[in-house]
N, C-alpha and C positions, 0 to 999 in steps of 0.2 A: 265454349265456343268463342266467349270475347276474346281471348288470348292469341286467336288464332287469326283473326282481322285485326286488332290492334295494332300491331307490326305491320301493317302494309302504309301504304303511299296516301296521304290525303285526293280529295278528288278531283280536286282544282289544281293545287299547288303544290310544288316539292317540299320536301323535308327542311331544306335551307331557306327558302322561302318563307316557310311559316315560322321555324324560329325567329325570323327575324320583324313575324310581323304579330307587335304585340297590341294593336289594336283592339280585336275581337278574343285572343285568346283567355285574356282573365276574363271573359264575359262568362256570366252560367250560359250553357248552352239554351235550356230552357226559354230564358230571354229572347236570345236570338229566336228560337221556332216561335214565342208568340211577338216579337216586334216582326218578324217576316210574314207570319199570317193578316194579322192584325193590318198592316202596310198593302200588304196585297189587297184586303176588303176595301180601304179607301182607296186603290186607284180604280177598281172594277165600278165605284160605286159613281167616278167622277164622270161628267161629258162634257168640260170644256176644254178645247184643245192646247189651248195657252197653258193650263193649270195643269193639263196631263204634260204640256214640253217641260214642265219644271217639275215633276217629280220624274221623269225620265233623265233628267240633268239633274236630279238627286240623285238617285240609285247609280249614273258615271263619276258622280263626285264617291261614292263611298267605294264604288271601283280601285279609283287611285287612290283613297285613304289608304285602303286595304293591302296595297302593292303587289294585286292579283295578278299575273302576265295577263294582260290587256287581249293580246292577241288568241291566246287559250280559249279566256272568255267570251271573247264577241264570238268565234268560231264557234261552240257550243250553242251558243244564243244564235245565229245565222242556221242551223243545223236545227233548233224550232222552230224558224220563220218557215224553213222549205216546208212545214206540215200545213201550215195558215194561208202560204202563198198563192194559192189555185183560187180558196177564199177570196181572199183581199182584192184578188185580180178582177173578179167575177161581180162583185159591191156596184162597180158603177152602173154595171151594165143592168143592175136587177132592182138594186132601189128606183122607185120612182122619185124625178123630183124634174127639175128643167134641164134641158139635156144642152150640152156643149159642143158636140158632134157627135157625129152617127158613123160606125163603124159593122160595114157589112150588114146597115137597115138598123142596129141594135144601138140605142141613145146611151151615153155616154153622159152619168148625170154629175154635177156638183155635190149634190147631197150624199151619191151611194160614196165618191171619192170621200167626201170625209167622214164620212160612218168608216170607208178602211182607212182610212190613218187615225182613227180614233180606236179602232182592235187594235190596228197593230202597236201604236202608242202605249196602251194598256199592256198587252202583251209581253211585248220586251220591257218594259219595267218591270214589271211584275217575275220574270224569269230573271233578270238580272239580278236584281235584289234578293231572289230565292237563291240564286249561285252563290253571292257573297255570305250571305248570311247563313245559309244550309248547307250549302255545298261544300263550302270547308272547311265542314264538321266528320270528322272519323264516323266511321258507318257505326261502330261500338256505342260511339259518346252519343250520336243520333240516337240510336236504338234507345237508351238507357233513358236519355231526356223524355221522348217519347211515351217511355213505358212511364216516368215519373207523372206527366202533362194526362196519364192516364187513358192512354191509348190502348187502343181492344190489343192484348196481347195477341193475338193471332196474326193480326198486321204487324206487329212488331215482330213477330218471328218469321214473318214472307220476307222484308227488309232484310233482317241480318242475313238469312238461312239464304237467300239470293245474291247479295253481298261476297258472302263467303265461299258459294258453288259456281258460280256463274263462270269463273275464270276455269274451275273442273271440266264444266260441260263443253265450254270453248275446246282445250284442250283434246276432249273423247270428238268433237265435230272435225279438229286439224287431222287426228288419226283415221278416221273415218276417208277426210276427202283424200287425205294421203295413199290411203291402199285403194280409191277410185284412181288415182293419178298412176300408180304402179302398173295398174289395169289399163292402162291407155285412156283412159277416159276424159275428153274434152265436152267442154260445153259449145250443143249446136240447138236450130229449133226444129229438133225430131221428137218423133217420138221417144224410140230411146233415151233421150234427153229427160225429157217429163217422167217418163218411170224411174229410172235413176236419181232422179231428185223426191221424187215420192218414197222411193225405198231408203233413201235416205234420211229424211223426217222423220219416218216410222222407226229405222232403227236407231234414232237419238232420241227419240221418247220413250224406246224400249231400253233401252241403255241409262236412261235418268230414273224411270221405275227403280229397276233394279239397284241403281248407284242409292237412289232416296231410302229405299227398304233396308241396303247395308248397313248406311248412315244410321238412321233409327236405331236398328240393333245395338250397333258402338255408341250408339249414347246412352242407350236406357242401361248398358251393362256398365256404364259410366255414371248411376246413377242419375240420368235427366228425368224429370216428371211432370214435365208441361212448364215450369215456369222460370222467369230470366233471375240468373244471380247477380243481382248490382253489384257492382264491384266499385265504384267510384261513391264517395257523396261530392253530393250535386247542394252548393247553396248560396241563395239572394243575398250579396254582397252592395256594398255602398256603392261600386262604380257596378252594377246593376239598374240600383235605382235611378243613376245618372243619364243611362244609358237609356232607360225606359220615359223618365220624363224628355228627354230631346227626340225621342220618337212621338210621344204624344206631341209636344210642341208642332213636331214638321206635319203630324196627321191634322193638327187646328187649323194650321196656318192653309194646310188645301183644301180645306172645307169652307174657309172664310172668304180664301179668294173664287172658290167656285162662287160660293154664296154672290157675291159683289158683282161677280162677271155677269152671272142670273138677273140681277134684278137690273144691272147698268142696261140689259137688250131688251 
């Protein structure tokens, strides 16, 4: 199955793109998933807002190290804000604390305002930093690392095995809404409408059984028997270790100044 996602397109960036950007590429991959976990737990764990702007102004600085399209990535990143945003919106109005004005009788507080720019602060860093550093990463190379970092094989096989189909199932959904379109079929709010899209759910979960069952068979007469074939070695190089202590470094350095900010209030 690696053989057959390897050759595709990284997830972030073109082909020309990441030749050219050797930053992250001699990294063991490994590294990257635990310098991106690891980063992620100290911003979750931080609540001063000074110290969350400057690991947010970390994670845009490694942005442009990286020579990511800028515009790709924020669009992706804007594209998880829309799930938090109802959230975020909702903070002032529902934390108690002293209100600033009152909109429609409901107080409008100081504190709920920075409780959401303190998710969302967290947030987008925390997703930025996973794009750069996770994101691109070949689904393959992910997988492998993952299976090494000793991740329940099962999840590592939902990753690839999704990876790998997800653009098939797209595909059977175009032919699908295709022969709806042949059929005159427009979107209105009738009924007709609603059964038509229900019939159509039903027959793409019938159609992926089916496609999942084929699959299975062609592998297991391919020999598959539950477990991944590494195909790459994966291993801890001196600019590894370099890599790993400048992320400790920048993890102390937001601990120290939360620390200072803490006791200075």
């Amino acid at each position: 199955m690696g053989h057959l996602v390897s050759s595709g397109p990284k997830v972030l960036i073109s082909a020309d793109t990441a030749r050219a950007n050797g930053a992250l590429d001699g990294l063991d991959p490994r590294s990257r998933i635990l310098a991106a976990v690891c980063f992620a737990i100290v911003i979750v764990s931080l609540k001063s807002l000074p110290v969350l702007a400057l690991g947010f102004g970390l994670s845009i600085a490694a942005l442009l190290a990286t020579r990511l399209p800028v515009k790709a990535t924020l669009r992706r990143m804007a594209a998880m804000d829309g799930f938090i945003l109802f959230m975020l919106a909702l903070l002032p109005f529902t934390v108690p604390g002293d209100p600033l004005f009152l909109v429609f009788g409901f107080a409008f507080t100081l504190e709920g305002l920075l409780k959401a720019v303190e998710i969302a602060l967290k947030a987008n860093t925390v997703i930025l930093l996973l794009m750069v550093l996770v994101g691109t990463l070949e689904p393959v190379t992910l997988g492998h690392a993952l299976h090494r970092l000793k991740t329940p094989e099962t999840l590592v096989h939902l990753l690839m095995f999704t990876v790998r189909y997800i653009s098939v199932l797209h595909q059977e959904y175009l032919r699908l809404r295709a022969a709806m379109r042949v059929r005159c079929f427009r979107l209105r709010n009738s009924l007709h409408t609603y059964k038509s899209i229900g019939y159509l759910v039903g027959m793409m979960l019938v159609r992926s059984v089916d496609r999942s069952e084929r699959i299975l068979a062609a592998m297991k007469c391919r020999g598959f028997t539950g477990t991944i074939p590494l195909l790459d070695s994966m291993r801890f190089s001196g600019r590894d270790a370099v890599f790993a202590t400048c992320a400790l470094l920048v993890a102390v350095t937001l601990y120290v100044l939360e620390w200072k900010i803490g006791t200075a209030t």
